[in-house]
FIPATOR-747461 format. One line per field, with one value per residue (C-alpha): residue number from 1; residue in one letter; chain; x, y, z. Coordinates in Angstrom, 1 decimal, m for minus. Example, Ala and Ser with C-alpha at 12.3 -4.5 7.8 and 13.67 -1.06 7.14 Angstrom:
<sites>
seq [1;2]
type [A;S]
mol [A;A]
xx [12.3;13.7]
yy [m4.5;m1.1]
zz [7.8;7.1]
</sites>
This chain:
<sites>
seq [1;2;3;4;5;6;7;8;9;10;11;12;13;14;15;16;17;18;19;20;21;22;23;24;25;26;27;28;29;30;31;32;33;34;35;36;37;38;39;40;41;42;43;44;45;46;47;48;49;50;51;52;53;54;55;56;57;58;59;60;61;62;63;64;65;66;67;68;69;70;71;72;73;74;75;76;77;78;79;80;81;82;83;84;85;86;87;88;89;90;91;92;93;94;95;96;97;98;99;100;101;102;103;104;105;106;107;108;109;110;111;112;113;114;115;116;117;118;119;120;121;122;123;124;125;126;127;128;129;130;131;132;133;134;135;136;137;138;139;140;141;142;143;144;145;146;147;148;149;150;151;152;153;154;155;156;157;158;159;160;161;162;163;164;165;166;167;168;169;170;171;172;173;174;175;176;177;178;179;180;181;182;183;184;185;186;187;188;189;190;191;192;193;194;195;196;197;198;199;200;201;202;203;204;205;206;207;208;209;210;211;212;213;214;215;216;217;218;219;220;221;222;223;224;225;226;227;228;229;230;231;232;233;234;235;236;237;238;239;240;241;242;243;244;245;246;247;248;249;250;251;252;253;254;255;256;257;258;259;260;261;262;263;264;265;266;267;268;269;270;271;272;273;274;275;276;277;278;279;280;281;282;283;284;285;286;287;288;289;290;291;292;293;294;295;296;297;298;299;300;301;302;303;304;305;306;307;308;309;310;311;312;313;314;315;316;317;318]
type [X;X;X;X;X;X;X;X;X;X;X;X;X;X;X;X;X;X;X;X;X;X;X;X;X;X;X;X;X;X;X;X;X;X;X;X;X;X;X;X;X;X;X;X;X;X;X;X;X;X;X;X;X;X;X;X;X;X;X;X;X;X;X;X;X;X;X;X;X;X;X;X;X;X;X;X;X;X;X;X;X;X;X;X;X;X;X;X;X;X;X;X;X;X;X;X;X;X;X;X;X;X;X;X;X;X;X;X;X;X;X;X;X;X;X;X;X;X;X;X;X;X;X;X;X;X;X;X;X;X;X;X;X;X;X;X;X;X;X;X;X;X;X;X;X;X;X;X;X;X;X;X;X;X;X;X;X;X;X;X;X;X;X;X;X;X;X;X;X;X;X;X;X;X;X;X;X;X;X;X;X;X;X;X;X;X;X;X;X;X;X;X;X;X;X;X;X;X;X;X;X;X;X;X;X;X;X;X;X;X;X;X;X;X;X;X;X;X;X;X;X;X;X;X;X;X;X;X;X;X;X;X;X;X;X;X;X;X;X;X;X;X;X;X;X;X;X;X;X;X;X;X;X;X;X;X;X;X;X;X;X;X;X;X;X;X;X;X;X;X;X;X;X;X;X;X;X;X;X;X;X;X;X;X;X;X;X;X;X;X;X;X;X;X;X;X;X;X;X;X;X;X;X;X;X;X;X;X;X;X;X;X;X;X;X;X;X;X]
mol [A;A;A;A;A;A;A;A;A;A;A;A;A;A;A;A;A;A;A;A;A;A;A;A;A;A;A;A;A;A;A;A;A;A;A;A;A;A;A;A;A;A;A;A;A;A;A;A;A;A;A;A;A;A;A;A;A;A;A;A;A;A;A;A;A;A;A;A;A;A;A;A;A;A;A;A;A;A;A;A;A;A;A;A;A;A;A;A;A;A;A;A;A;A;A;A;A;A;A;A;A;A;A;A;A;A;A;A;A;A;A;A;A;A;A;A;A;A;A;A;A;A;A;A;A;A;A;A;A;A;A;A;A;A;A;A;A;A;A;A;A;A;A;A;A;A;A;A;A;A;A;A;A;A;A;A;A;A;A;A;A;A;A;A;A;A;A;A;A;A;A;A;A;A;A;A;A;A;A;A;A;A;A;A;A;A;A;A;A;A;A;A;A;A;A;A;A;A;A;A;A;A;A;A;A;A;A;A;A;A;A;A;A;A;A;A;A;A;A;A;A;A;A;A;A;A;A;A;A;A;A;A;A;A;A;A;A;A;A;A;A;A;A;A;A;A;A;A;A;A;A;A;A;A;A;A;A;A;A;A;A;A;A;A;A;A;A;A;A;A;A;A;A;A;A;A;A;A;A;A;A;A;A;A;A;A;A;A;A;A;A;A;A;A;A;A;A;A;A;A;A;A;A;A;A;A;A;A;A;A;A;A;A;A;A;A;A;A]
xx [m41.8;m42.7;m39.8;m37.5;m37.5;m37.5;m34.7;m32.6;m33.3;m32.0;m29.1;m28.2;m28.6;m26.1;m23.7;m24.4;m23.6;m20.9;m18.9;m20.2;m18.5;m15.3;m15.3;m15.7;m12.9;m10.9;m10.9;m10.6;m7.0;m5.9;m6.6;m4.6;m1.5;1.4;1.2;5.3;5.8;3.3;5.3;9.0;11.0;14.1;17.5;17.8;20.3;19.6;21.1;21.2;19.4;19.6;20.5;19.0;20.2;18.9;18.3;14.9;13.7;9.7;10.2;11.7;15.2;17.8;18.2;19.6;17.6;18.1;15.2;17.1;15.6;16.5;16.4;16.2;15.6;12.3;11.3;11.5;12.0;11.7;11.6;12.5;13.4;16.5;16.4;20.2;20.9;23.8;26.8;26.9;29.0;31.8;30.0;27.1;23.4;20.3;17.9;14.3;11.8;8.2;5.3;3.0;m0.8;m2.5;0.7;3.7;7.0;8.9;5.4;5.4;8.1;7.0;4.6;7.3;8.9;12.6;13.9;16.9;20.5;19.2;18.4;14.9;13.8;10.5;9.2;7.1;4.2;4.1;0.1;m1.8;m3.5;m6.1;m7.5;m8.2;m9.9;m11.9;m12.6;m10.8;m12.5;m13.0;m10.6;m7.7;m7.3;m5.0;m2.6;m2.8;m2.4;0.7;2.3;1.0;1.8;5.6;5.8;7.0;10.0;10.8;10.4;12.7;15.1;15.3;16.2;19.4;20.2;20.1;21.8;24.7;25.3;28.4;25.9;24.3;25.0;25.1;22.3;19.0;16.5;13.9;10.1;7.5;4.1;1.4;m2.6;m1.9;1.5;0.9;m0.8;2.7;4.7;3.9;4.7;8.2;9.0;7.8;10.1;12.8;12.7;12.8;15.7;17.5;17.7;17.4;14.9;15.0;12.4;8.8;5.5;2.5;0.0;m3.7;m3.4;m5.6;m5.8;m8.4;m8.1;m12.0;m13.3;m10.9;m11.4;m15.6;m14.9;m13.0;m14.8;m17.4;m18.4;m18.9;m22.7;m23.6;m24.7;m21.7;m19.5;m19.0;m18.7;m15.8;m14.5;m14.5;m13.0;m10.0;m9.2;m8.9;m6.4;m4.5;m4.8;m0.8;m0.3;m3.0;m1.5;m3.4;m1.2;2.2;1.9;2.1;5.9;6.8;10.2;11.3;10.1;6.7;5.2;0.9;m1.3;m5.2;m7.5;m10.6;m12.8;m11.4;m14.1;m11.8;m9.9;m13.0;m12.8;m12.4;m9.8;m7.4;m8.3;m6.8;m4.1;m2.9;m3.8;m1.8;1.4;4.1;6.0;7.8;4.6;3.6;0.3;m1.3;m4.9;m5.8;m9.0;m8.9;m10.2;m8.2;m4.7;m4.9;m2.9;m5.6;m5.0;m1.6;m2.0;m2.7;m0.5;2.3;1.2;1.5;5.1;6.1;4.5;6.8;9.9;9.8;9.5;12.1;14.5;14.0;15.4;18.2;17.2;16.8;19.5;17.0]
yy [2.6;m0.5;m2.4;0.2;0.5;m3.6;m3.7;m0.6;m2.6;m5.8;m4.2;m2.4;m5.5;m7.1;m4.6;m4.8;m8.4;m8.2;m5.5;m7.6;m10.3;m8.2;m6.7;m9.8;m11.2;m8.8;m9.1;m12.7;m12.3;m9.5;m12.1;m14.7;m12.8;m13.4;m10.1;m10.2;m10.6;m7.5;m5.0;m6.5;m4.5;m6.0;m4.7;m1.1;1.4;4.8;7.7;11.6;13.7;17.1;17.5;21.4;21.9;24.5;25.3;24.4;24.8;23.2;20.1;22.5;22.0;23.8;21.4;20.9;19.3;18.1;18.3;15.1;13.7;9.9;7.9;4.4;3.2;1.6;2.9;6.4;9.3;9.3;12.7;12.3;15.2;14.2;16.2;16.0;17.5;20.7;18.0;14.0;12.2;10.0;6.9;7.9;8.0;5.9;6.0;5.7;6.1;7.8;7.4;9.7;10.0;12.9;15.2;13.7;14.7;17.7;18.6;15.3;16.3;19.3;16.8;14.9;17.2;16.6;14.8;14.0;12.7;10.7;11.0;11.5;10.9;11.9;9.6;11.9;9.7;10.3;11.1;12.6;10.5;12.6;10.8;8.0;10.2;12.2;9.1;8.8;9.3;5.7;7.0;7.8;4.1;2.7;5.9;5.6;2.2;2.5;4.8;3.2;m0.7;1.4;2.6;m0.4;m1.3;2.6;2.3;m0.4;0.9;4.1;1.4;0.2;3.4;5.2;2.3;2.6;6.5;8.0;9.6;6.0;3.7;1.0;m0.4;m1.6;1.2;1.5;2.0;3.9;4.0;6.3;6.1;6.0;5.4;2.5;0.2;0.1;m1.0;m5.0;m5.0;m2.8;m5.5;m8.5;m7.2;m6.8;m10.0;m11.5;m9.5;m10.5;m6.7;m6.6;m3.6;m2.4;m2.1;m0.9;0.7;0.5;3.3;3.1;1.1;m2.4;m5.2;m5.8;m3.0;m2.9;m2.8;0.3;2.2;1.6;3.2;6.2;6.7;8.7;11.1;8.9;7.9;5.5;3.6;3.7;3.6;m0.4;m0.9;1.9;0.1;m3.3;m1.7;0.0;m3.2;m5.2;m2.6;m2.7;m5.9;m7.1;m4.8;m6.3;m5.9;m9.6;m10.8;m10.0;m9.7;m13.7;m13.1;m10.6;m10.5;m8.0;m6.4;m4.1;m1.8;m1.5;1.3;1.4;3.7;2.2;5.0;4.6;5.1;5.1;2.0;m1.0;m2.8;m6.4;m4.3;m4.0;m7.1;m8.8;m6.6;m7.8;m11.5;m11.6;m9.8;m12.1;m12.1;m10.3;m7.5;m5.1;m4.0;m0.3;0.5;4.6;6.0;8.6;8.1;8.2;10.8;13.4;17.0;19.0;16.5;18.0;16.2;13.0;13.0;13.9;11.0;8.2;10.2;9.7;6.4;5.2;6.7;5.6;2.0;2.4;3.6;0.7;m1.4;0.6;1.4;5.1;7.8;10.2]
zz [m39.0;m36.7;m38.8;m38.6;m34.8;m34.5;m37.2;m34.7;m31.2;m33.0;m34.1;m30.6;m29.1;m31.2;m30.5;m26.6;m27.0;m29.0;m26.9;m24.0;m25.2;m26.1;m22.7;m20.7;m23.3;m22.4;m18.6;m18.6;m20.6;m18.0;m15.4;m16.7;m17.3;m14.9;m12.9;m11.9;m15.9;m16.6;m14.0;m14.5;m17.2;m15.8;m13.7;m15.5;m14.2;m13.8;m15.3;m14.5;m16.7;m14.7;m11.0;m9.2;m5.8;m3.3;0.4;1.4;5.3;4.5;7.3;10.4;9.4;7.4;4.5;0.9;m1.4;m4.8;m7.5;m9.6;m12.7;m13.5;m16.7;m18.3;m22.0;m20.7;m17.7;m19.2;m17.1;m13.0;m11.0;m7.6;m4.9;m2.3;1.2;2.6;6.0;5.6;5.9;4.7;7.2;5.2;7.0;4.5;5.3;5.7;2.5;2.5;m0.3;0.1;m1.6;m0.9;m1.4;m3.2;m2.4;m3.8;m4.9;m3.0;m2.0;0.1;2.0;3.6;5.4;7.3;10.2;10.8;8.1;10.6;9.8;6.6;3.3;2.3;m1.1;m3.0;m5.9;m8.1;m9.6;m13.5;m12.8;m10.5;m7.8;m7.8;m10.7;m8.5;m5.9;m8.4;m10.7;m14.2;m17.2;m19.0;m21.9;m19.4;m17.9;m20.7;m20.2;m16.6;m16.6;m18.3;m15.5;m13.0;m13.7;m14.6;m11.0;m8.8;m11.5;m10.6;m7.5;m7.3;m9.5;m7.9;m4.5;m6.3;m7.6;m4.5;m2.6;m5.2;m4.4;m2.0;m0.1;1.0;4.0;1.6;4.4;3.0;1.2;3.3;1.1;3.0;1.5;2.8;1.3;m2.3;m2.3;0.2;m3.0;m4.4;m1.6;m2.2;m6.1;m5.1;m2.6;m4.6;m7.6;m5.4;m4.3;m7.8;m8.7;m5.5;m4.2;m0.2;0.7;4.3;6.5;4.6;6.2;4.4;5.9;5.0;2.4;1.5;m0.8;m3.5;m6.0;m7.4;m3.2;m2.9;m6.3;m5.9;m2.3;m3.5;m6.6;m5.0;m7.3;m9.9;m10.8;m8.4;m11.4;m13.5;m10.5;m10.2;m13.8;m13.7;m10.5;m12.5;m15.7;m13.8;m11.3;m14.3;m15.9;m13.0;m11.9;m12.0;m9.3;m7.3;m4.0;m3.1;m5.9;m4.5;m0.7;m0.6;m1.8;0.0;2.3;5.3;8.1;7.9;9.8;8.3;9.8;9.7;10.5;12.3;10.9;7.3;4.7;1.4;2.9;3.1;6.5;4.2;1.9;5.3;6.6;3.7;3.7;7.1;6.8;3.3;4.5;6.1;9.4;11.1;10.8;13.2;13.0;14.0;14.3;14.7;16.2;13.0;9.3;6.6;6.2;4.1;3.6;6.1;8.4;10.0;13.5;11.7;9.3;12.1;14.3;11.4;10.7;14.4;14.7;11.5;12.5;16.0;14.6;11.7;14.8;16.6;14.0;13.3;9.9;10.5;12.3;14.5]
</sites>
């Protein structure tokens, strides 16, 4: 019996090793990967799969939005909702791009009062944030991974798509990026930049740098245990859209608002947002913790607080 339990323990061991080994393999190659290479699937153009148009009154306003769903040979399918006011002036309109946090989509929109003389578009993540809130099971990493290292060529594709459209300015897209969505907003830019495609304007809203520091913060009810092995795991996965990575290369104008109180956003997470960001930057520090849907007064603040700076750049009609 004494041999057999010896024999067992030698052989766990082993295998602890081994898959130690594998593991630790396995971060150091996602590491050394070029992260723009990882999240660049080229200049694809967008085409219409289905267009469904209907009166919607959520932000205040009498508007007509357009539930529109986009497609690309490798980007796959995008789902985006378009808020129009009644009539599009021939001039055409200023475009911006939200990214929202745990509500996205049309959903998202019913967050932003008076969506003014512009067109406001949704991006629909293709998963659920709330994985990142709630904590992802270990076997859903590689599929979110996927969809979420997909996003910023999107993202930016959905930019020269929309910029392309009769309904545009033909100005600059402007990419707002609020909690969740705000962890996108430096890969969208950075890939922009590569591709030569001018953005306007961008606001990243309670987001941060340093991807393991943020998901061991928000992965709260995971086992305290497990939790920065999880962290580790998923960081890695994501790590060429590392915000630290592409915030260096970023060009434009940005707005970046904090909350002082923040517990899912680590004081050294913002702190290397803002010192890695380039001029011209204007930063914004709230009294409140971090935005989320119950937090109507907050959330309209941060909406006031970006539009009143996207106005003073003329990037935004009121």
């Amino acid at each position: 019996m004494m041999r057999i339990i010896k024999l067992f323990s030698i052989v766990v061991g082993v295998l602890i090793i081994v898959m130690a080994g594998l593991i630790g393999g396995w971060g150091i190659w996602a590491r050394l990967q070029d992260p723009l290479e990882v999240i660049d699937y080229g200049i694809e153009n967008l085409k219409v799969v289905s267009d469904f148009t209907y009166p919607d009154t959520a932000s205040g306003q009498k508007r007509i939005y357009h539930d529109v769903t986009l497609w690309s040979g490798s980007l796959d399918t995008l789902k985006i909702t378009i808020s129009f006011p009644e009539t599009i002036p021939e001039r055409g309109l200023p475009v911006s791009v939200i990214l929202g946090g745990l509500e996205t989509g049309r959903k998202s929109l019913q967050y932003i009062p008076d969506h003014g003389n512009n067109a406001v578009i949704a991006y629909q993540y293709p998963y659920s944030p709330r994985y990142w809130y709630d904590g992802a099971a270990l076997e859903q990493i590689p599929i979110i991974r996927n969809a979420a290292l997909k996003a910023p060529a999107q993202i930016e594709a959905l930019c020269r798509w929309a910029v392309q459209q009769s309904w545009s300015n033909g100005k600059p897209v402007n990419v707002l990026g609020y909690s969740f969505g705000a962890l996108f907003v430096p890969a969208v830019y950075h890939l922009a930049v590569h591709h030569q495609l001018t953005l306007g304007p961008g606001v990243i809203a309670y987001g941060g740098a340093n991807l393991y520091e943020l998901l061991r913060a928000n992965f709260r009810k995971i086992n305290p245990f497990v939790r920065p092995f999880l962290a580790w795991f998923a960081a890695t996965a994501l790590y060429p859209g590392e915000p630290e990575l592409h915030l260096p290369h970023l060009k434009g104008k940005f707005l970046i608002i904090n909350g002082k109180n923040d517990h899912q956003v680590p004081r050294e997470c913002w702190r290397l947002l803002h010192k890695l960001t380039p001029e011209p930057k204007t930063i914004i520090f709230l009294n409140e913790g971090h935005m989320r849907p119950r937090k109507v007064e907050l959330n309209e603040k941060i909406i006031r607080i970006s539009k009143e700076w996207l106005l003073r750049r003329d990037a935004i009609n009121p």
